[in-house]
Every structure is written in C-alpha cells, then in structure tokens.
C-alpha atoms as a printed R data frame, in Angstrom:
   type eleno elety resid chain resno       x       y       z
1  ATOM     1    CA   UNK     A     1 -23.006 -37.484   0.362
2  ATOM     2    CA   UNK     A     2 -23.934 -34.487   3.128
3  ATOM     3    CA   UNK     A     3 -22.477 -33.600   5.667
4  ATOM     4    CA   UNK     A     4 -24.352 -32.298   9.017
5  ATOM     5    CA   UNK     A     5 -23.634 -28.904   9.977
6  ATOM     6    CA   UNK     A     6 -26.526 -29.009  12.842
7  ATOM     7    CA   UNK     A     7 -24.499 -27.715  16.125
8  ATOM     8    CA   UNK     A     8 -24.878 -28.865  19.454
9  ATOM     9    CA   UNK     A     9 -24.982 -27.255  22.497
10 ATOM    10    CA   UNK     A    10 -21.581 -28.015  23.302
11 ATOM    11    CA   UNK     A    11 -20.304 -26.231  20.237
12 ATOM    12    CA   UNK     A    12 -22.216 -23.260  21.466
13 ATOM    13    CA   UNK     A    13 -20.410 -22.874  24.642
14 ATOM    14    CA   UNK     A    14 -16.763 -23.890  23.235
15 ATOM    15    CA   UNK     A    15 -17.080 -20.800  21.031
16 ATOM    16    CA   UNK     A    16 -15.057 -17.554  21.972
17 ATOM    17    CA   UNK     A    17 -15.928 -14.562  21.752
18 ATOM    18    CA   UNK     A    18 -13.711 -11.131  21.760
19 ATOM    19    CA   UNK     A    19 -14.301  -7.560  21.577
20 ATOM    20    CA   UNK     A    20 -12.903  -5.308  18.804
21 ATOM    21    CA   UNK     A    21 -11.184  -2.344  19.805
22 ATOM    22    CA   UNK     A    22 -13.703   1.222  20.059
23 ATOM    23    CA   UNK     A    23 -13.465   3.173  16.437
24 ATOM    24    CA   UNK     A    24 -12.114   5.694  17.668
25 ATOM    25    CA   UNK     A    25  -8.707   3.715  18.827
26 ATOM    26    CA   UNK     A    26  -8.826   2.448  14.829
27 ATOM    27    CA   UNK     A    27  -9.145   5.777  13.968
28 ATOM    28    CA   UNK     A    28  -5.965   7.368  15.451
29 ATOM    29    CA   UNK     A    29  -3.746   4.077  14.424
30 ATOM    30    CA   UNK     A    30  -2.481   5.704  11.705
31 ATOM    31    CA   UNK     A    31   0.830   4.472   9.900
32 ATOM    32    CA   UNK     A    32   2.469   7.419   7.966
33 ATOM    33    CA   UNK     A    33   5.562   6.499   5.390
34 ATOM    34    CA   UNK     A    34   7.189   9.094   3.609
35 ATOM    35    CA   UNK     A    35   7.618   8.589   0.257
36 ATOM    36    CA   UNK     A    36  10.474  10.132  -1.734
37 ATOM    37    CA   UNK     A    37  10.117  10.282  -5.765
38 ATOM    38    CA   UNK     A    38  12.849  11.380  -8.271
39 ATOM    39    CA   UNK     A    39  12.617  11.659 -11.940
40 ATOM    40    CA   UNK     A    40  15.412  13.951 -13.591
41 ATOM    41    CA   UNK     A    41  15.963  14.168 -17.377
42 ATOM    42    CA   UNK     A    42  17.850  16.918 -19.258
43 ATOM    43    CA   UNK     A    43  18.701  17.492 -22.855
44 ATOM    44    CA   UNK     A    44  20.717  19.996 -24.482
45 ATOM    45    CA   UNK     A    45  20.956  20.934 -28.023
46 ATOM    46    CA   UNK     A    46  22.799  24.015 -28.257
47 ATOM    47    CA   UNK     A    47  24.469  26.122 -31.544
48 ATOM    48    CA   UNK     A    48  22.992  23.126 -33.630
49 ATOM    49    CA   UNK     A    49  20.842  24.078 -36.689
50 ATOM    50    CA   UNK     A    50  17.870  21.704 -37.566
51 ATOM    51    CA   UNK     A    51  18.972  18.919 -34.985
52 ATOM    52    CA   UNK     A    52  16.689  17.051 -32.723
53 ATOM    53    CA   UNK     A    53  17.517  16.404 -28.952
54 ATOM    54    CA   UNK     A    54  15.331  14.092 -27.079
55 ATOM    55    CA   UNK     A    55  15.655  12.816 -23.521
56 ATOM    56    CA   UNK     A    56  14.435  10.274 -21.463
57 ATOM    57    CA   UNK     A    57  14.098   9.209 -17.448
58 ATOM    58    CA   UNK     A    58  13.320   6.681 -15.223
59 ATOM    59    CA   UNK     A    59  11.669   7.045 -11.815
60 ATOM    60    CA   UNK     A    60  12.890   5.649  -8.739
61 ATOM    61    CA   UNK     A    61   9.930   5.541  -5.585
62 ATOM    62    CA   UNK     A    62  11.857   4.964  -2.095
63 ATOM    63    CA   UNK     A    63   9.140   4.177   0.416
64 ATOM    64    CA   UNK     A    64  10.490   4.264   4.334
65 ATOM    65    CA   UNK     A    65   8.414   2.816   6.689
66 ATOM    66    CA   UNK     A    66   9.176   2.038  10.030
C-alpha cells in the first residue's frame, strides 16, 4: 500500500508563505539571566594532635530570569 504524495496545483497556491525576521534583529534578541552560585564548606581542627578534619558542601544554582 502507497500513498500519493503528487501535489496539485491547488495545494500550491493554499500554501503560506512568511518572512523570517533580518539577522541582525536575531542578533540583538538577547535574553540575559543572572545566575547566582554558592558553595561554602569550612572545617576546623584546632589544638588536636594527629586528628583528621574533613568537610563537605553542597551547591545551590539560583537562576532568575525574567
């Protein structure tokens, strides 16, 4: 089983056709988010002989976009 895909005339003229916007108005459409990254991590191992301190962080990313 095949199916045509020959097109008419008519199809020709019910198509649309629209013009994309000049490069350079796609060029200054620019959309700037700030983006705000913390990672904090502190470990202290003070007046300790032959002890080990280890610490660890997670990051939290806040993106803001209008």
């Amino acid at each position: 089983m095949t199916a045509s895909t020959a097109l008419t005339p008519v199809d020709l003229d019910a198509e649309v056709v629209e013009l994309l916007p000049m490069k350079e108005t796609l060029f200054f459409n620019v959309n700037v988010s700030p983006v705000i990254a913390v990672n904090l991590s502190m470990a202290i191992n003070a007046a300790s002989i032959g002890s080990v301190a280890s610490s660890g962080a997670l990051q939290d990313i806040l993106v803001l976009q209008p």
